[in-house]
C-alpha positions in Angstrom: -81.1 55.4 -69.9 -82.4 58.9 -70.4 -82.6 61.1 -67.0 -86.0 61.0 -66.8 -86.5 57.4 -66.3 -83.2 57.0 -63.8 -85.6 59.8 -61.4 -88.4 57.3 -61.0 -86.9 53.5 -61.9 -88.4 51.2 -59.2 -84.5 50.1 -58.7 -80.9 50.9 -59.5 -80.3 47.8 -59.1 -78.4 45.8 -56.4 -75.4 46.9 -54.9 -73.7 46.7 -51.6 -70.3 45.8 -52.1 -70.9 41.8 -52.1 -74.3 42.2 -49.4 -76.3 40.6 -52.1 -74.4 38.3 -53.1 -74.2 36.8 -49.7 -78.3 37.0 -48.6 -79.2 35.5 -52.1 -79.6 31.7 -51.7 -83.3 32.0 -52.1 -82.7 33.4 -56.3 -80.0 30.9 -56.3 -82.5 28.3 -55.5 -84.5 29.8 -57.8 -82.2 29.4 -61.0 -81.5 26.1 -60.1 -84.8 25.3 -60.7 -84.7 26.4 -64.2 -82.3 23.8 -64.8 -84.6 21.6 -66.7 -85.6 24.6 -68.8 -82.2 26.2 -69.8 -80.8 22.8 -71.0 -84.5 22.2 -72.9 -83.2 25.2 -75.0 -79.8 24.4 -75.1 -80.7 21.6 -76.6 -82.9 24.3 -79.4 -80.0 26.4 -80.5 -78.6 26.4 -83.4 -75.0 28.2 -83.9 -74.8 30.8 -86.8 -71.5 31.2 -88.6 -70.7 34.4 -86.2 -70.9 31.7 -83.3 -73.4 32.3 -80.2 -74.4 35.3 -78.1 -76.3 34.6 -74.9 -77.5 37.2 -72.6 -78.2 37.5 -69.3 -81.1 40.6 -68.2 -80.9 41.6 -64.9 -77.6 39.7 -63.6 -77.0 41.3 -60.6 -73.8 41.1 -59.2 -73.1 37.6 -60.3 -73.1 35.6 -57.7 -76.2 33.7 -59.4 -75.4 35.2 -63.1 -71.9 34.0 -63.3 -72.8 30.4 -62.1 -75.5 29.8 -64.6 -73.8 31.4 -67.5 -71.4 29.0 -66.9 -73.6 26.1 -67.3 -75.1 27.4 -70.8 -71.3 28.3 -71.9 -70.6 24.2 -71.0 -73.3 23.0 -72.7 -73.0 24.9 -75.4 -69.5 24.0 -75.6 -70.0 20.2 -75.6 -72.7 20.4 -78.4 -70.7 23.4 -80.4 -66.9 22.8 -78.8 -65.7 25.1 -82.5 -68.3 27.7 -81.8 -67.1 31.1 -80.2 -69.8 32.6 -77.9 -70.3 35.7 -76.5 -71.8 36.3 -72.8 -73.3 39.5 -72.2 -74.5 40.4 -68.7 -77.1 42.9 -68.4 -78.8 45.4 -65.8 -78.9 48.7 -64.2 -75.9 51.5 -63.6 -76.4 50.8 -60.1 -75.7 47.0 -59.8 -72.4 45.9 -58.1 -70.4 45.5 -61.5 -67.2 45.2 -59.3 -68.4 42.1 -57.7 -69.5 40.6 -60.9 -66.3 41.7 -62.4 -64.4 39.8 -59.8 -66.7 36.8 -60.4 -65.5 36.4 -63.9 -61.8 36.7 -63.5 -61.8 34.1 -60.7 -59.8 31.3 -62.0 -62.7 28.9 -61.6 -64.8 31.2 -63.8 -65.9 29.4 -67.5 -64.1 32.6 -68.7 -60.8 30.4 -67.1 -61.8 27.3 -68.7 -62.9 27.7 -72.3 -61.7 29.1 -74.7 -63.1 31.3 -77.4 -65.8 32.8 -75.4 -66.0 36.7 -74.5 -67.8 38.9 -72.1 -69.8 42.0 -73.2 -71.7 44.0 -70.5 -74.9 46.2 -71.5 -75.9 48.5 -68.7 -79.9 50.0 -68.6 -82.9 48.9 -68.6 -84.3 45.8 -70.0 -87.6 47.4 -70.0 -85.6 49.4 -73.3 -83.4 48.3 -76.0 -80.1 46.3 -74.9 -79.1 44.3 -77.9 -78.7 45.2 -81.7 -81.4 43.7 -83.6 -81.5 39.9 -84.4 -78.1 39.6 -82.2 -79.2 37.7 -79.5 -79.2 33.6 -79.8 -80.5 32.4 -76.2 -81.9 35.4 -73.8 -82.0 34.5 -70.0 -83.5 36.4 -67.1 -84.4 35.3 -63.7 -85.7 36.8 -61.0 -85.7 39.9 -62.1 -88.8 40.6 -64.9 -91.9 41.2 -62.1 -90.1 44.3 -61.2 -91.9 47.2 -62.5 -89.8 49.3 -64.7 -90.6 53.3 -62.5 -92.3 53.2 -58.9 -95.4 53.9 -59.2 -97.1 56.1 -56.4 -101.1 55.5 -55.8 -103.5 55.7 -52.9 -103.1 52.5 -50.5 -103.1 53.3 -47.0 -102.1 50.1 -44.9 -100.3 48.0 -47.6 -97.4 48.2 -49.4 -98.0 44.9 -51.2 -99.3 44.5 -54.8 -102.2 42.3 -54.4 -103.6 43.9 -50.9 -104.7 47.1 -52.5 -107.8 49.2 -52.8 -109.1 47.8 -56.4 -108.6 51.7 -57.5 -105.1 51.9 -56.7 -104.8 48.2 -58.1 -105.8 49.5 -61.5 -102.7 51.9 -62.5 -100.2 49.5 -60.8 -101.5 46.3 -63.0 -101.7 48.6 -66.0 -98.1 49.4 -65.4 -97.0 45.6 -65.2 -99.0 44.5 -68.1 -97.0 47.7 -70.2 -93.7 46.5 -68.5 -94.0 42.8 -69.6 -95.0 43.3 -73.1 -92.2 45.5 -73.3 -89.8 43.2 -72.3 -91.2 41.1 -75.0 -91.0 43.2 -77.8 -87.7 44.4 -77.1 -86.6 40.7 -76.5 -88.3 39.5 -79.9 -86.6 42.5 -81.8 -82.9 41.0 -80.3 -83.5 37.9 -81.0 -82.6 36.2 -84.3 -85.3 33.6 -85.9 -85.4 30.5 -83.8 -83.8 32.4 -80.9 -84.5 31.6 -77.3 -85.7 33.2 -74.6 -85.7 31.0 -70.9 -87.0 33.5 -67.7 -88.7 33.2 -64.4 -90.5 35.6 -62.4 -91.8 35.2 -58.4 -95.8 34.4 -59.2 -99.3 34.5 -58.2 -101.6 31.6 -58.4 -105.5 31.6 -57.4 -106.0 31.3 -53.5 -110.1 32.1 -52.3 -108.7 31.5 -48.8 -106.9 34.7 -49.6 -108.5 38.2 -48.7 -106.6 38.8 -51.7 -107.9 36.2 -53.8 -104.0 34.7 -54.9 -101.7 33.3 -53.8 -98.4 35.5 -54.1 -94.8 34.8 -54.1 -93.6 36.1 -50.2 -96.4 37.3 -49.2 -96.0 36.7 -45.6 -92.7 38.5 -45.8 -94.5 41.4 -47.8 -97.2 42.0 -45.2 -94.6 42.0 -42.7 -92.7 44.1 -43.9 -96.4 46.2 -44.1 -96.6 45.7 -40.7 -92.9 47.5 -39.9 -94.0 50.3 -42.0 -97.2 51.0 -39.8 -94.9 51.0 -36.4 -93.0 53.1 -37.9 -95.4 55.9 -38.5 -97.7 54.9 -34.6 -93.8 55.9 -33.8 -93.8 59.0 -35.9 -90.6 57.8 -37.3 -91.9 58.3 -41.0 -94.3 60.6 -43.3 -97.6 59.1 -43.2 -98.8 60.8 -46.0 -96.0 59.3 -48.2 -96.0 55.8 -46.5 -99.7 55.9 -47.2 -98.6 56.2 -51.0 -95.8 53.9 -51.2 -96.4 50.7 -52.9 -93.9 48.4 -53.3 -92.9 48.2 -57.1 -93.1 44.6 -57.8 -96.3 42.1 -59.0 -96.2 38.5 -59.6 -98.4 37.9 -61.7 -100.5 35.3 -62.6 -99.9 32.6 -65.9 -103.4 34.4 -67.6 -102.0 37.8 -66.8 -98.5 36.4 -68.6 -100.4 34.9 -71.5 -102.1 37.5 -71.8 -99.9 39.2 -74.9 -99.0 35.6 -76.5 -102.1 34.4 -76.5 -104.3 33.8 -79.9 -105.1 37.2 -81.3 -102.6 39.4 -79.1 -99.8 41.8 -80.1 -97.5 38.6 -79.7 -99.0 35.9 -80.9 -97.6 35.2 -84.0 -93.8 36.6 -82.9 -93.6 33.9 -79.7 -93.9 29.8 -79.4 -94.6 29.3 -76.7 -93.0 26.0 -75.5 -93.7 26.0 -71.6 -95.1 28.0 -68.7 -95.2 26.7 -66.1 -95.7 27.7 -62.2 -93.9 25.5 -59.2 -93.3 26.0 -55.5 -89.9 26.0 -55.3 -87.7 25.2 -52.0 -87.3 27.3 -49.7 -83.8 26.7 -47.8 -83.8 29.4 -45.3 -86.9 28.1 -43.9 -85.7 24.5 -44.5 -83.4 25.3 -42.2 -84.8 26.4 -39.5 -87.2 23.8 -39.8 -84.0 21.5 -39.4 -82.2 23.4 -36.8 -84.7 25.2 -34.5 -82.9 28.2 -34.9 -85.4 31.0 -34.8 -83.5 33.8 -33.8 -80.4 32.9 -36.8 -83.2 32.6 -39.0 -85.0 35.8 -38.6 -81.5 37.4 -39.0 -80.9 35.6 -42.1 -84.7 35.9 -43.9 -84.1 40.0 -43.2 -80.9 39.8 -44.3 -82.3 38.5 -47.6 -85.0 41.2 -47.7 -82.8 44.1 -47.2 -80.5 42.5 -50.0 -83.3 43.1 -52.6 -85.1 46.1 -51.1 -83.3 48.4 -48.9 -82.7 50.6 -52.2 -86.3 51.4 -53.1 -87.3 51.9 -49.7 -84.3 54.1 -48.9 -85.5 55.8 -51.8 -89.3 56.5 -52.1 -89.9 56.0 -48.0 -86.7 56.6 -45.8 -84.7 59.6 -47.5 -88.0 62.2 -47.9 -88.9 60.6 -44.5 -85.4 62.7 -43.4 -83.5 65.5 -43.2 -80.3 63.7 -43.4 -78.6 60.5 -44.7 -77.9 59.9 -40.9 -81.7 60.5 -40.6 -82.2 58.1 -43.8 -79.6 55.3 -42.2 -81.4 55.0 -38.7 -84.7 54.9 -40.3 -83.6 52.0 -42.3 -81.7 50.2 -39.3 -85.2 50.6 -37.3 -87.1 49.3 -40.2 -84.8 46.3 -40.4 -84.5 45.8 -36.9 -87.9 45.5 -37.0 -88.3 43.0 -39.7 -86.0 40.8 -37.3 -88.0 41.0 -34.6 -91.4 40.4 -36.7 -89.8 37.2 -38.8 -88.8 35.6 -35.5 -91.6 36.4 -33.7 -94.1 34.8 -37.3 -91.7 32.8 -38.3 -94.0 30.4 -40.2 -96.5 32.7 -40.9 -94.2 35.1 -42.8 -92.1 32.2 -44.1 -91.2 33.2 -47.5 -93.6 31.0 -50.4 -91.3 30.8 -53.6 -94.1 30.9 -56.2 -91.6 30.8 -59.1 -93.4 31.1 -62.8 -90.9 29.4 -65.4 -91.0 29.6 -69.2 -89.2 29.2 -72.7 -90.0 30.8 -75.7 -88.9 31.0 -79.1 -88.7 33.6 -81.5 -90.6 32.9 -84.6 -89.8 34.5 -88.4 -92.6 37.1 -87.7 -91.3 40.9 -88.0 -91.9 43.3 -84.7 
């Protein structure tokens, strides 16, 4: 990844030495609920005489990754049990390879119990090239793809949150994620060989004219919480106003027309993608299933901001906190008030900012069509 792009990438991915790997339940949840999907296109592939590469963009550090790439290499392995495979695990130089590392040389690991299967690692983005071309038998990402590939700063004083926006602000940021996901496509269609599959979800948005917004997003109680923190923070004087009023945080979930949009009849796409499903569920939520089954509100606050500051204490530390400061001591207590306050907030709205796991699941295959 060229300098350039590391100065302004929305994240460097997620790191903290096992922290994200213990407050990610929710994604694991998540994946699990592709189960259907991944063994649909298990079912689809077809070995070449080279054997099988299956991919994983934006792993993370493997917790989640590790686990279901061990379910594709099984059944693979029962279909194919002669067929080598390669696993490759994908994402940023940032990410928390060690912890993944560790994953894989567990005993219990499927590196432990099959045999003829390697590991490659590609690190960068998937927004760019990973793969050789026509390499790639069965692509998987979850979680991962509704991150924007740079931060983008605009005018939104207020919000932080993609779909509560001025409309003008709205405009570059949705231009950015409809760039972003038809470059993931492309660069997926050029890695993958004919017939190739490609099995992702991404946190969603679905119509909602009870919403000022007009969707329904993915956590968007936890989003405008999190809003909420921000604006303490500046009536506190804890944090630049004129940068919080242009921070925006770099994600959107997008909608299944806004996801079409490229494959549809008569886009870019059309003819390279089959489209085979899309399809948008509420998923469970077990954080919030569990304090609906405990009482706990206080264990569950502390847990829901634990799982927020998993996924997003990087970017904030990065585009809000750090020119916020003068130091990193400056940068660490600003993100310990931030958090702090999350805590207090998620116990205090507890069902109002529980978190709504929109999830958006698909497969596609690659068709003979050139790119």
């Amino acid at each position: 990844m060229s300098s350039e792009r590391q100065d302004d990438q929305a994240t460097s991915g997620m790191g903290g030495q096992g922290y994200y790997n213990r407050h990610s339940g929710l994604q694991n949840a998540g994946i699990h609920g592709q189960d259907a999907r991944i063994r649909h296109a298990v079912e689809l592939v077809r070995p070449r005489a080279e054997g099988l590469r299956i991919a994983d963009f934006g792993c993370g550090p493997g917790r989640n990754s590790v686990g279901a790439m061990g379910n594709v290499v099984a059944a693979l392995k029962e279909r194919w049990p002669e067929s080598d495979i390669v696993t490759c695990f994908n994402d940023q130089i940032g990410n928390d390879w060690a912890d993944l590392f560790a994953r894989l040389q567990d005993t219990e690991s499927y590196l432990a119990q099959n045999a003829r299967v390697r590991v490659e690692i590609a690190v960068g983005s998937f927004f760019e090239k990973v793969l050789s071309k026509r390499s790639l038998d069965l692509g998987l990402c979850f979680g991962s793809v509704h991150w924007l590939s740079r931060h983008v700063s605009v005018e939104a004083p207020g919000s932080l949150f993609f779909c509560d926006i001025p409309a003008s602000a709205w405009k570059e940021i949705e231009s950015q994620a409809a760039q972003d996901w038809q470059a993931f496509l492309v660069q997926r269609a050029r890695e993958l060989v004919p017939g190739g599959l490609l099995v992702l979800d991404m946190l969603a948005s679905v119509p909602d004219p009870h919403d000022p917004s007009g969707v329904r997003a993915a956590g968007r109680g936890l989003y405008r919480a999190m809003g909420r923190c921000v604006e303490e923070m500046l009536e506190a004087g804890e944090l630049d106003r004129e940068l919080a009023n242009r921070f925006v945080f770099p994600v959107v979930f997008p909608t299944e027309e806004q996801v079409r949009a490229p494959l549809d009849d008569g886009a870019p796409l059309h003819a390279v993608f089959e489209v085979l499903e899309i399809e948008t569920d509420l998923l469970p939520n077990p954080l919030f299933e569990s304090f609906q089954a405990d009482g706990d509100r206080e264990g569950y606050a502390k847990a829901y901001a634990n799982f927020a500051r998993a996924f997003s204490e990087a970017t904030l530390r990065r585009y809000l906190f750090e020119p916020s400061s003068h130091t990193k001591e400056d940068t660490d207590r600003l993100a310990e008030s931030f958090f702090e306050r999350l805590t207090t907030r998620l116990a205090q709205d507890s069902e109002a900012s529980a978190f709504e796991h929109l999830v958006m699941g698909m497969v596609l295959r690659r068709t003979e069509r050139s790119v």
